[in-house]
N, C-alpha and C positions, 0 to 999 in steps of 0.2 A: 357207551364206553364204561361207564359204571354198571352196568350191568356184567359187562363181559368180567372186567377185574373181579367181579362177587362172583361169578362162574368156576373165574382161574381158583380163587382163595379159597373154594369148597372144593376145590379137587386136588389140591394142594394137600389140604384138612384131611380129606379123606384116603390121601395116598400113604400119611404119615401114621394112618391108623392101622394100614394096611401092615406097613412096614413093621411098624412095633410086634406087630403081632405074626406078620413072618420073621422075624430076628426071632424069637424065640422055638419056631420049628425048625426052619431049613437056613444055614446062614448064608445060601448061595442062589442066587434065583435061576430057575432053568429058561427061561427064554424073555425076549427083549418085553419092559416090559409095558405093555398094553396102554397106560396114560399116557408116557410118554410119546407112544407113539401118534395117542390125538394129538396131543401139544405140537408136534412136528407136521402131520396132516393140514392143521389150522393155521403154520406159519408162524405160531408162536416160539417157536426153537428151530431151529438149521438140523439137518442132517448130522452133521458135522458133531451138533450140541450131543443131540438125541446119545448120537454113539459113545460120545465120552460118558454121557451118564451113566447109557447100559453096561459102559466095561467095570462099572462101580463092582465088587468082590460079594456083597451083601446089599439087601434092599434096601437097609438104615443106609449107608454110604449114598444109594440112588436117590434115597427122598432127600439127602441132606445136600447133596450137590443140583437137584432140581430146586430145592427150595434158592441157594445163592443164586441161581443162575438165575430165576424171574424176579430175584431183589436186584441184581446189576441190571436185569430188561427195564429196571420201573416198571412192572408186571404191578408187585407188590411194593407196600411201601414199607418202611424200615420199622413202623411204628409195629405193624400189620404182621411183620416177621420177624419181631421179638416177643409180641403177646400169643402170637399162635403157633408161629410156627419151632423156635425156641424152648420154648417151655418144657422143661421137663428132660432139656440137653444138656452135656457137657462137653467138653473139648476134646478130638482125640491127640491123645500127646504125638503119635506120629505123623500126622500132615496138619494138624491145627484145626482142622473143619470141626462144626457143630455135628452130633450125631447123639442120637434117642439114649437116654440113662438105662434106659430098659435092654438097648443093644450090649450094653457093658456087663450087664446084671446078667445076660447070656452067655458070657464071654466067659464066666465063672469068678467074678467078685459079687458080694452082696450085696454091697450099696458102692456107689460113685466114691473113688479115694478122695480126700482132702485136696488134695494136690489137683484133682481134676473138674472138681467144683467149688473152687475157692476163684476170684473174680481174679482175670489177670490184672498184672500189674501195669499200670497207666506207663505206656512209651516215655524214651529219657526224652526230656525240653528240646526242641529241633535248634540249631543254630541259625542265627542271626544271619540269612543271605548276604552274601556283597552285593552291589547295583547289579545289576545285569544291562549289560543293551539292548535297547528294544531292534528286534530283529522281523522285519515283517517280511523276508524271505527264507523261507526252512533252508538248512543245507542235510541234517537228517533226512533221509528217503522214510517214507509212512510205509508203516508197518498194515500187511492184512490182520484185521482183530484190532485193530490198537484203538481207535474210537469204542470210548464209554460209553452209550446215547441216555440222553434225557427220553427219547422215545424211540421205539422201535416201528414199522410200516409193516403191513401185510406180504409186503413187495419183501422183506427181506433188510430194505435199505436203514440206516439210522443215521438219526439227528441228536445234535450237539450244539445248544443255544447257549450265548453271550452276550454280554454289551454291557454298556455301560450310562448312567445318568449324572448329566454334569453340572452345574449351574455357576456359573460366575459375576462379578462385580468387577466391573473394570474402571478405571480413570486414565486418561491420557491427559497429558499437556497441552497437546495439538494432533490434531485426526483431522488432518485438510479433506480428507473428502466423507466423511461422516461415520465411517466404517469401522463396526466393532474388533477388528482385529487389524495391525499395524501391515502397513505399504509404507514404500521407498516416498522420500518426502518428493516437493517440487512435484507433483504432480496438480498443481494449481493453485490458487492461490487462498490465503486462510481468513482474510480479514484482519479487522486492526487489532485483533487479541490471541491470535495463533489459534485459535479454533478449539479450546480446551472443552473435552467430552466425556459423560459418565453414560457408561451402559453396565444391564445386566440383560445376560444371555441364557439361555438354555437347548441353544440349538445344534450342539455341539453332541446331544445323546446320539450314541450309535447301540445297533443291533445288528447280530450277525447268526449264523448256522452254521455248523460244520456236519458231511457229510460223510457217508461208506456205504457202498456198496458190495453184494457180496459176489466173491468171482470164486470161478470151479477150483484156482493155485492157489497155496499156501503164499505163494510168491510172488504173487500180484495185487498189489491193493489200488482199490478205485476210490478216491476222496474227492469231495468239491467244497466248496462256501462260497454263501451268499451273503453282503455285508452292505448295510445300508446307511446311511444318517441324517437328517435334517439342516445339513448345510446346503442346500437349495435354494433355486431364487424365491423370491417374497412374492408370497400370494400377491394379488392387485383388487380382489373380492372383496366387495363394502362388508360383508359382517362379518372375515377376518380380520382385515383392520380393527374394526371396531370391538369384534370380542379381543381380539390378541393385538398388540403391535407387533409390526417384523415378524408375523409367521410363517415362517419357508416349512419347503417344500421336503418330502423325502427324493433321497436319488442315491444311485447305485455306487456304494464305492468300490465293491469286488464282485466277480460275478466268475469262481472258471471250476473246471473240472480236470482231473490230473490223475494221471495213471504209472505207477510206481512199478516196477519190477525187479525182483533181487536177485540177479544172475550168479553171484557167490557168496560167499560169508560175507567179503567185503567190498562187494563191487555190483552197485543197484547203477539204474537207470532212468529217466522218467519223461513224460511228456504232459505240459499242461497248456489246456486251452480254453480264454476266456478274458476277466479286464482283470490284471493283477497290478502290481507293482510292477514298475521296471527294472528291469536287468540292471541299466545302466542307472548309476546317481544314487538307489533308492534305498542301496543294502543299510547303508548307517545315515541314521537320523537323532536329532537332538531330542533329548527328554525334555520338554515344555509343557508348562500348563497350558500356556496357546498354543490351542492346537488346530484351530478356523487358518489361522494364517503362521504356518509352521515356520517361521524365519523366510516369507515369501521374500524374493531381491534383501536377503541378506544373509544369504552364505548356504542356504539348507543343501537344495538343490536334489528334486524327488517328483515324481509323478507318477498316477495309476492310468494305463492305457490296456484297451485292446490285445492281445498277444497271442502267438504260437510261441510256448518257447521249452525248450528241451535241455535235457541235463545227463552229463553223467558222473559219479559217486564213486572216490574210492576209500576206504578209510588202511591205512598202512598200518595203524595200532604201534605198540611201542608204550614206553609211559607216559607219553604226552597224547597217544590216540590220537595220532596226525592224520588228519583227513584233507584230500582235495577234491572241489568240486570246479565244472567248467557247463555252464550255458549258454547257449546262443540263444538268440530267440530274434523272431521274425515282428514286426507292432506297427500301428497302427502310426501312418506319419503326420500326426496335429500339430500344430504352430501356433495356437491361439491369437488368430485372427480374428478381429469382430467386424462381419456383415455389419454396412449401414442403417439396413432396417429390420423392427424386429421378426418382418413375415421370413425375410430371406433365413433369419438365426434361427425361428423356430423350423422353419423348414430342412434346413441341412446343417445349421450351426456354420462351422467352416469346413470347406474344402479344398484348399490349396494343397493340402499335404496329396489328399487321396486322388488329386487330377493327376498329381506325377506317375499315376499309376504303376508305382512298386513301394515295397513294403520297407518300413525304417528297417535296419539290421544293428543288436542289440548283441551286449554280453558281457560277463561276466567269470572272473576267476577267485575263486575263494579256497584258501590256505585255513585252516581250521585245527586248533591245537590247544593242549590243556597246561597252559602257562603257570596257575598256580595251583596246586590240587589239595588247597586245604578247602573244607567240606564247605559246598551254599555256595562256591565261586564258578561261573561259565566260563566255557574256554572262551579263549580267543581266535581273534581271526582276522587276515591280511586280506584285503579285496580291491582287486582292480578290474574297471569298467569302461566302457567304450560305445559308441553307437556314431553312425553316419543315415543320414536323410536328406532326400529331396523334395522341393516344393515346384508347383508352378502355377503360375499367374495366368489366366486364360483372359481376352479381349474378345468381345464378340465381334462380328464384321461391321455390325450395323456401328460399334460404339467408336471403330477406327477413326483417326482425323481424319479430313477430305485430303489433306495433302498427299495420306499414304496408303490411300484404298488401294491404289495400283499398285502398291509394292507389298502390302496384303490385304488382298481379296477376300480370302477366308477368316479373316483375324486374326489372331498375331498370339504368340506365347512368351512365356518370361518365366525359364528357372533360377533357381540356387538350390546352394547345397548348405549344408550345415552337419558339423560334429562336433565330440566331445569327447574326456577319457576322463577318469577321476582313480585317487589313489587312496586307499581308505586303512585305519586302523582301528581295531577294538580289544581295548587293553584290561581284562575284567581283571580284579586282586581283589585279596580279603579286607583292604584298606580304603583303595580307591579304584572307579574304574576310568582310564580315559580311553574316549574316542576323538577322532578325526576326522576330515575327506579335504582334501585339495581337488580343483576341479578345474581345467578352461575347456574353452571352446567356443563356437560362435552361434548365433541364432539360439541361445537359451530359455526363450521366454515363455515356453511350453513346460520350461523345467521349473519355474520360477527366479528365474535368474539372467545374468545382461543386463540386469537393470529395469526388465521387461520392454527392450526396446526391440521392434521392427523393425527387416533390412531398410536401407536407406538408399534412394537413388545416386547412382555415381556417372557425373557426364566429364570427369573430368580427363579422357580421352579426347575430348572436345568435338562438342556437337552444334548444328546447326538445326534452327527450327524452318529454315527454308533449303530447296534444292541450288539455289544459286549461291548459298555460302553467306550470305551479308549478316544475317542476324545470330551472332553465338549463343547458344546457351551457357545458362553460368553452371559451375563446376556441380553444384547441385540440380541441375535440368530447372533452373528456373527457366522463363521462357519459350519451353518446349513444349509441344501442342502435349494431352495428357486425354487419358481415356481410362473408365471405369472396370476393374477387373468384374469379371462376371459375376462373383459372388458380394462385389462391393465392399471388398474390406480393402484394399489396395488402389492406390491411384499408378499408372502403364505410363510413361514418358517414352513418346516418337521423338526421334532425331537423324538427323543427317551429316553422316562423318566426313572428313575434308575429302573425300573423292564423291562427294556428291549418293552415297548408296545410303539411301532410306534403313533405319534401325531399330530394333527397341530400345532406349537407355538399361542396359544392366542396374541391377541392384547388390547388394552388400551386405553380407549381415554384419553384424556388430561384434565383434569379439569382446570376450571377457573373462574373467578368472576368479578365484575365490574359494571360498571352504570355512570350516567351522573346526572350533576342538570344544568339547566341553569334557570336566575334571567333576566326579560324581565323588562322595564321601557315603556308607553307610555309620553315621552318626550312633544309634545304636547298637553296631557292630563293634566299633571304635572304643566305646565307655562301657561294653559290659552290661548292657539293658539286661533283664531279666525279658527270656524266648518269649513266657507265656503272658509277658505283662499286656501293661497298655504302652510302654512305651518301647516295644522294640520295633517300631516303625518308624523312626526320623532318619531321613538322607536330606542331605546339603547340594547341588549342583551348581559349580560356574560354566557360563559360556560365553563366547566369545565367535561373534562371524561376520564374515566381510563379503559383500561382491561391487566389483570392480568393474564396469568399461571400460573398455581402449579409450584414453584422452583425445586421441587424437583422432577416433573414429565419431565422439560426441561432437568434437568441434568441426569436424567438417560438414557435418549435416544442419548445425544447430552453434551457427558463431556467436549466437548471442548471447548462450549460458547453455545451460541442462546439465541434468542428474548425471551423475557418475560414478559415483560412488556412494555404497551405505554400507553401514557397520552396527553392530548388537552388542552389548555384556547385557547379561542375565543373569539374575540369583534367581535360585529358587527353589527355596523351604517345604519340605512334605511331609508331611504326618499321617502316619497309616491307624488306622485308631483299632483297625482289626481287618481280616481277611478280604472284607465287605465295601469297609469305608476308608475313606482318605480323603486330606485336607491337604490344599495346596497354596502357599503364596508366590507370587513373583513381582520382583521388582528389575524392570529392566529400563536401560537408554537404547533407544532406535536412533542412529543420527546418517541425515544423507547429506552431500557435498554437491558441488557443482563446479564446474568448469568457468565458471563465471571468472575471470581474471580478479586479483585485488584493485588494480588502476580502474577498473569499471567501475567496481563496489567503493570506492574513494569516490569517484567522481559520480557516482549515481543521484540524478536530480529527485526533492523527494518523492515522485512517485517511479520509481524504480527505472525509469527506462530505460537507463542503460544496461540491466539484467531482465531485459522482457521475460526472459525461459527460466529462471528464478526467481520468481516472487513470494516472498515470506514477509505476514502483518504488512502486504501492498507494499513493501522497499526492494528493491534488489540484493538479494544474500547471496552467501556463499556456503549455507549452511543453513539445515533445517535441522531441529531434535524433537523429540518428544519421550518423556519421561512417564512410560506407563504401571501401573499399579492393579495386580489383577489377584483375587482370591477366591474362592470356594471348594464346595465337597463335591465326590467324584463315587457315586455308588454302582459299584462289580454285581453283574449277577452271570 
């Protein structure tokens, strides 16, 4: 590779000597010309390139426009084309580009004006951005050209590398199950001191690439990325352990390819295919320094799946440059279920969604518009989202009770359905930005939300565990013979309804509701920071988010307490210290509740029994909290 760039930079060298010295004969070259045309041969320049250069009016203009063009390839480097290729240039006043002094000296002045070799003057101070929201679905269509690359491919194709390195320090009050980032409490119990925990993390670095391809239309561009990060599960390898604690794994968070097409000035179209974000839930998200467990079961409500999903772009223009976009897209139907053992999870993980054999259906509608248009502010944008999916629970024959072989022989199936819709705001200003999302629906626990709860068996049509009627089951299929779903993450309740006709007990999913808003402050934009200091990087952010179960959907599966609700505020202090680096704190309360009655939690004996499904410090509660404390730097490349 270093060979080749000391190839490029001698012919580079040599084109410019060329040049100098035709400027002074002929100011017009008579035919394409000849380096270029290796350059283009070798894959080093596009067709496309080649021609613009050759339509250059003079050779100085060709060398000068080849020279940019392999400084934007990363041909050369910037250091490399100010000592050599520079030298001895000045600026032409009508298009800005560098071009040979010696071109000018042809042109009929004798030496370079003042004006023209006097160092331009440093750009006025950029302003102070407002927050912007992070947006990890574009609603802009990608332009063909529009990727920069860090490198270019023999193939034509270019890359565009990112990510990011994060390290933090965290404290919790209580982390009942040991986990460096916050879960809904009552998920077991803490011991007699809430379970107070310090960790420091580093697995939160991601890396990513952005792609282009190049296509024969102006009109079509081909983009992909690939994004990955080390929130994976934890080796189990004795000299990971032992050189590193908790080293996980790398695993794929994005993976798709997308093809863009511009049918008018203001009307593109597009299809992308691959694991992106979701349509539904995923357009607005809270700005956290936790970002392991993004507000999991408590308000976010976001996930990256699998997808087909398609788009079409109009933008109407106006002063506000109102644009609408609308996606469908077809995904991948997951429920996060977890197999019993770990052969079956590394073998197919779960497949309840994919037995249903059809695809979630997904989508989205985005209003997009430029609310304040003093400079550094992003528009805004109204977003409403929606999705429906099916699961099903497969029995093998062999795993059928004996009572119901005869009524299936084959073994036996068990669906539901589950949806959702969410309504979302993103409010940028020069001052403050707020966002939103309100959301219900049922079976969310794929989203991070419900609570993380699984449907729950419903026998309260009233079933019988025998064909003669005598034994009822109770409203929950207690008592009712029960069989292994085939992947083992679900127990199958057989029954028999009062005319005697053998059944599977239905299931239920969970409804539930919720959403988040958080209120973002550019602090430096606010007091007047000086642009180019150190300090025009501070923004302030509060949040606040809630997710909810049905009360009365916890209490029928689970009368003796359970989770049902948790809630967030969050602060959180950022300091940008330059382009590079940035420093975050956060102090937030996580608190979940239960359905545990207060007359229980009165009368609860001291070891909790009367709130068995909440237990907090071993008593029966009605409330769990934990008050976490998280800081460190955050380095961009």
């Amino acid at each position: 590779m270093k060979r080749r760039l000391s190839l490029l930079l001698a012919v580079v060298l040599a084109m410019a000597l060329v040049s100098i010295a035709a400027a002074q004969q002929d100011p017009s070259p008579s035919a394409p010309n000849p380096l270029v045309q290796l350059l283009q041969s070798k894959g080093v320049i596009t067709a496309q390139e080649a021609a613009a250069i050759n339509q250059a009016t003079t050779p100085a203009e060709q060398q000068a426009r080849l020279s940019q063009l392999l400084l934007s390839k990363g041909v050369i480097s910037q250091e490399e084309y100010d000592h050599t290729v520079t030298t001895g240039m000045v600026s032409n006043p009508a298009s800005g580009n560098l071009i040979p002094a010696v071109a000018r000296v042809s042109a009929g002045a004798s030496e370079p004006s003042a004006a023209a070799s006097a160092p331009q003057k440093p750009a006025a101070p950029p302003i102070i951005p407002a927050v912007a929201p992070i947006r990890v679905l574009q609603l802009e269509p990608a332009k063909a050209g529009g990727l920069v690359p860090d490198l270019k491919l023999g193939s034509g194709a270019k890359l565009k590398f990112y990510g990011f390195l994060k390290s933090t320090a965290v404290y919790d009050t209580s982390s009942q199950q040991g986990n460096d980032f916050p879960l809904p409490g009552f998920l077991g119990d803490t011991g007699p001191s809430g379970s107070p925990e310090f960790h420091l993390k580093a697995r939160a670095a991601r890396a990513g690439a952005n792609f282009e391809w190049p296509d024969i239309s102006k009109d079509t561009a081909l983009t992909g990325r690939l994004e990955f990060d080390f929130e994976g599960n934890f080796t189990r390898t004795n000299n990971r352990n032992i050189s590193s604690v908790r080293s996980s794994q790398p695993s794929i968070r994005l993976a798709w390819m997308r093809i863009d097409h511009k049918v008018s000035d203001n009307t593109s179209i597009f299809a992308l295919f691959g694991q992106d974000w979701t349509p539904f839930a995923s357009s607005t998200l809270p700005n956290l320094l936790e970002t392991t467990g993004l507000g999991i079961s408590y308000g976010s409500l976001y996930t990256r799946e699998p997808q087909f999903r398609f788009g079409l772009y109009h933008n109407f223009g106006g002063s506000r440059n109102f644009t609408v976009g609308i996606e469908p897209a077809f995904v991948f139907p997951a429920f996060g279920f977890l197999p019993l053992n770990v052969a079956d999870q590394l073998g197919f993980g779960e497949r309840q969604g994919a037995d249903s054999a059809r695809p979630q259906v997904e989508g989205r509608l985005v209003f997009q518009f430029q609310l304040d248009k003093a400079k550094g502010v992003a528009p805004a944008q109204i977003i409403f989202s929606g999705m429906h999916g099916n699961r099903r629970a497969i029995v093998l024959a062999a795993a059928v009770p004996a009572a119901f072989k005869s009524a299936f022989p084959n073994g036996a199936t068990l669906n539901s359905d589950r949806y959702g819709f969410t309504g979302e705001i993103q409010i940028p200003t020069r001052y403050m930005t707020v966002i939103a999302k309100y959301w219900a629906g049922e079976d969310l626990r794929w989203y991070f939300s419900g609570e993380l709860f699984t449907p729950f068996n419903d026998a309260r049509a009233g079933f019988f565990a025998d064909p003669a009627l005598e034994t009822p089951c109770t409203a929950t299929g207690g008592g009712c013979p029960s069989a292994a779903s085939i992947d083992g993450s679900s127990t199958v309740l057989f029954g028999f309804n009062s005319d005697g006709i053998a059944q599977v007990i239905p299931q239920n999913p969970v409804r539930a509701v919720g959403g988040f808003a958080q209120v973002s402050f550019p602090l430096s934009r606010i007091f007047n920071a000086d642009p180019t200091g150190r300090n025009a990087g501070w923004t302030l952010a509060f949040t606040y988010g809630i997710d909810q179960a049905k009360a009365r959907d916890v209490r029928f599966f689970s009368p003796a307490g359970a989770r049902n609700k948790s809630d967030m505020g969050v602060a959180t202090l950022t300091y940008k210290m330059n382009s590079y680096v940035t420093f975050g704190y956060e102090s937030s309360l996580y608190r979940t509740r239960s359905t545990c009655t207060a007359a229980n939690q009165i009368a609860s004996s001291p070891s909790g029994a009367s709130c068995p499904g909440t237990l907090f410090r071993g008593l029966g509660a009605r409330e769990v909290h934990d008050w976490r404390n998280e800081f460190g730097p955050i380095f961009t490349f």
